[in-house]
C-alpha positions in Angstrom: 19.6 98.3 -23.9 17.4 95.4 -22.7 14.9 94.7 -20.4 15.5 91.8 -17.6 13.4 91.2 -14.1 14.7 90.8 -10.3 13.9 87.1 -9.4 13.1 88.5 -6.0 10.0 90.4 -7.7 8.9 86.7 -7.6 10.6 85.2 -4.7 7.5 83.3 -3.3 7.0 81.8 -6.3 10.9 80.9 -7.1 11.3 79.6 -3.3 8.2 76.8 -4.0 8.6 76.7 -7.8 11.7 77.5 -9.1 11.2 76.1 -12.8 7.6 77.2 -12.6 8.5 81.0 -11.8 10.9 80.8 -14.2 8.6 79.3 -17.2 6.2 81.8 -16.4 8.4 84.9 -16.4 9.5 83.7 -20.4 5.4 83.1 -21.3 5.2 86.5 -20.2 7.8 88.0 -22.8 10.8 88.2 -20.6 14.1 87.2 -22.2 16.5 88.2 -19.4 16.5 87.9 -15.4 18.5 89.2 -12.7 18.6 86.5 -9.9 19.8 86.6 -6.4 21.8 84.5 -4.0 22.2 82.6 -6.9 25.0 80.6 -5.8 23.1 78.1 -3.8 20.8 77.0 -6.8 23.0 77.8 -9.5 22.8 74.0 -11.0 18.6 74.5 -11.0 19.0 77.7 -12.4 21.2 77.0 -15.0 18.5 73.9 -16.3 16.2 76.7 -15.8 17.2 79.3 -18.4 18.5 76.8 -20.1 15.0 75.2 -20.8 13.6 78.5 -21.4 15.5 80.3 -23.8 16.6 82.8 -20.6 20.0 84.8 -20.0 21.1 86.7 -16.8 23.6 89.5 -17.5 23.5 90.7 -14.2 23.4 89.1 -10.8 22.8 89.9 -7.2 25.0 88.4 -4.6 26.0 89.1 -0.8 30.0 90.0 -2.3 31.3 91.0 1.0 29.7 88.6 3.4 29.8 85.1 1.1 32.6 83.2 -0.6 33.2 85.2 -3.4 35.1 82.3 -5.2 32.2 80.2 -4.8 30.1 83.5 -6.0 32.9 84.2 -9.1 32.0 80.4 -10.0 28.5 80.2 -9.7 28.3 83.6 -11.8 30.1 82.0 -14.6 28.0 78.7 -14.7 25.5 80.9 -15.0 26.8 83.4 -17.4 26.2 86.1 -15.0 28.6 88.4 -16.6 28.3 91.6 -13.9 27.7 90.7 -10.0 25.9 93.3 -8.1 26.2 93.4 -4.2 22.8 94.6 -3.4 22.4 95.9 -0.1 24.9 97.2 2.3 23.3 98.5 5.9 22.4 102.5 6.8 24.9 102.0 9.4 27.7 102.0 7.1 26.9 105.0 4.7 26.9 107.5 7.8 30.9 108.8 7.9 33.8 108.7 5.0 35.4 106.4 6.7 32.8 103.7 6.8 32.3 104.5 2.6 36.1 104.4 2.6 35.9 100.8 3.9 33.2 99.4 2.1 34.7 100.8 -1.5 38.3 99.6 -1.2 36.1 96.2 0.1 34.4 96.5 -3.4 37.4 97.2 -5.5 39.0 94.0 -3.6 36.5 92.0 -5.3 36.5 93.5 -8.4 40.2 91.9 -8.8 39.3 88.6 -7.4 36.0 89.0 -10.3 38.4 90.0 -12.8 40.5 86.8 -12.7 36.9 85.2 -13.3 35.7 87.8 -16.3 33.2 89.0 -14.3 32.8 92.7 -13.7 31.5 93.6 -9.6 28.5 96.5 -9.2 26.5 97.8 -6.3 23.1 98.4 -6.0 21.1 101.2 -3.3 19.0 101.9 -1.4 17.3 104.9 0.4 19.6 105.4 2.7 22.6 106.0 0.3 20.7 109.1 -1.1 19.8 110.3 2.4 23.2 110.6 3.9 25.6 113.8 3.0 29.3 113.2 2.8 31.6 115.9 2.5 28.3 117.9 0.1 27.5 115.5 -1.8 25.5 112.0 -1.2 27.3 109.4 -0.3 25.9 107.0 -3.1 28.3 110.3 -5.1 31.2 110.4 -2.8 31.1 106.5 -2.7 31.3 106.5 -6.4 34.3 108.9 -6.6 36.2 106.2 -4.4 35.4 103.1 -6.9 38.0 101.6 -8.9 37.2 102.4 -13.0 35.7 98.6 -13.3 33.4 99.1 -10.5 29.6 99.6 -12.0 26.7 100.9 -9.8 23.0 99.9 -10.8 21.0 102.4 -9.5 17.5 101.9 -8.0 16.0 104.7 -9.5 13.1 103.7 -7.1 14.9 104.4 -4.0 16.7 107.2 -5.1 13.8 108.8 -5.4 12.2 108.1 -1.9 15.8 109.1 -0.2 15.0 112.1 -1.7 16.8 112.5 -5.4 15.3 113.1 -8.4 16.7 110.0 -10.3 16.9 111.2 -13.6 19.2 114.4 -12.2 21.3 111.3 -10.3 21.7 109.8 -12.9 23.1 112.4 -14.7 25.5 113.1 -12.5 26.8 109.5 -12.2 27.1 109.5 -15.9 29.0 106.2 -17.2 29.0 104.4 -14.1 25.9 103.6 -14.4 24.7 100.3 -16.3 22.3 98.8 -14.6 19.2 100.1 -13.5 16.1 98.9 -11.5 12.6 99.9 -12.5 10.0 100.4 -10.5 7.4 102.8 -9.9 4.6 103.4 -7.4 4.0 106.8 -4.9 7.6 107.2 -3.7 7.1 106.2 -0.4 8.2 103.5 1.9 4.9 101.4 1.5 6.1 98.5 -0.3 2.5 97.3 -0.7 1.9 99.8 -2.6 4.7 99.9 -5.3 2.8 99.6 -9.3 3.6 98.6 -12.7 6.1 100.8 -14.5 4.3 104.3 -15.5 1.5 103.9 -13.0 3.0 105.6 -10.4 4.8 108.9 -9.8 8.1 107.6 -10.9 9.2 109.6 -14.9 10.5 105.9 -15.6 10.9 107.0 -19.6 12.6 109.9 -18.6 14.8 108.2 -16.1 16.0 104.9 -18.6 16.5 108.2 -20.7 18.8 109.5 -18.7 21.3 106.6 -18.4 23.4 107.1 -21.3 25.2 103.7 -20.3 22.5 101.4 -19.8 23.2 98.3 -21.0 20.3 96.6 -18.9 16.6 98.2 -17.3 15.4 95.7 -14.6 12.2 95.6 -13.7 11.3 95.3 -9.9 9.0 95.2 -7.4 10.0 95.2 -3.5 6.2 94.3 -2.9 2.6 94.3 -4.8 -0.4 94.3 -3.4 -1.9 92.3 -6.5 -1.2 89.1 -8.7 3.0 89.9 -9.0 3.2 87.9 -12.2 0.6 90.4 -13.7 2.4 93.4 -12.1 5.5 92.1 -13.9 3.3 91.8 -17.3 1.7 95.4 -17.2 5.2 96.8 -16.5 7.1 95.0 -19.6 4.2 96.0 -21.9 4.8 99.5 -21.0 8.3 99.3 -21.9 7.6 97.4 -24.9 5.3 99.5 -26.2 7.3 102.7 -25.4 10.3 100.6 -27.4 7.7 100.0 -30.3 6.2 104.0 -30.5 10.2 105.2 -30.4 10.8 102.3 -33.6 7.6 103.9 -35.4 8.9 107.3 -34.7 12.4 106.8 -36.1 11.0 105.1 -39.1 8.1 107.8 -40.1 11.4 110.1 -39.6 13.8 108.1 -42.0 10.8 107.9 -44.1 10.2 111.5 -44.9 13.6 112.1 -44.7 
């Protein structure tokens, strides 16, 4: 499992600086990002992570309201290997037949991704967590209409402030899940006040834990209240470090093995 970070943590930044933001996210450590609407500045990007040493495994992209060719293409340029749809309105998630809709949707573009390489995920919200469907949530009941290639990336964020503990969620969605977004802060809908990762209220060690799948933890902030390139910062040096005491742990074991 590595560690990547949402472009749109940094969005201000990447709208008047797009090679800046970018050379500043790989002085600060990261090796991986996760960008959005890539598409239409997939030829700057590309020079961009290029010219820093960067990959993006994952991708964000508007799958069911954009040319998903044009999406498919971009993502390859880019070597995007997973596209994530990232936000699908309340309004939909409120009846089974809605979720019906938007899943076979989502398992439509899965094909047209497959004849690309390119694997197709979805990323929630709050409101996915807050709706029931049939007992369950519908982020669950959605899931148990996915086609096997399908992939969710959960914001364990969100989850959380629609009302699920994450790390139980996660659980429960088991192998689906591979992607994750990271975030912490008091669980609210304050954006403002959203923190580095294990500032806030958030178990983030217990909830990367509890993805058995995770190929990739993305670190995200929705808003920050302070400097975001030092939000960004704090949070990968708490991963890092938790990464670094689990290495010295597993060694001292091996060692007095």
């Amino acid at each position: 499992m590595s560690y990547s970070v949402q472009l749109y943590t940094v969005r201000d930044a990447v709208e008047a600086d797009l090679p800046g933001a970018i050379k500043r996210l790989a002085e600060i450590g990261y090796t991986q990002v996760e960008p959005y609407n890539f598409a239409a500045r997939a030829d700057e990007l590309a020079k961009a992570f290029a010219d820093n040493g960067l990959t993006a495994p994952t991708g964000h992209a508007p799958l069911l309201s954009a040319d998903q060719d044009e999406i498919f293409a971009a993502a390859k340029r880019l070597g995007i290997h997973t596209v994530i749809d990232p936000y699908i309105p309340a309004e939909h998630w409120q009846d089974a037949e809605s979720i019906q809709a938007t899943a076979s949707k989502l398992n439509a573009a899965a094909k047209k991704g497959a004849e690309y390489g390119i694997r197709v995920g979805y990323h929630n919200h709050a409101w996915e967590l807050e709706s029931t469907i049939e007992g369950t949530t519908a982020l669950e009941y959605f899931e148990t209409l996915l086609d096997p290639e399908l992939v969710l990336e959960v914001d364990t964020y969100w989850a959380a402030v629609g009302g699920q503990d994450p790390v139980a969620l996660l659980e429960r969605l088991g192998d689906r899940v591979v992607a994750i977004h990271i975030k912490d802060g008091p669980i609210d809908n304050d954006r403002k006040a959203q923190l580095p990762a294990g500032q806030g209220k958030v178990p983030v060690l217990d909830v990367i834990a509890a993805a058995k799948s995770l190929e990739v933890g993305v670190v995200e902030f929705d808003d920050y209240s302070g400097d975001i390139f030092d939000g960004v910062a704090q949070s990968l040096a708490f991963l890092n470090a938790q990464a670094s005491n689990e290495q010295s742990a597993g060694t001292g074991a091996n060692a007095g093995a």
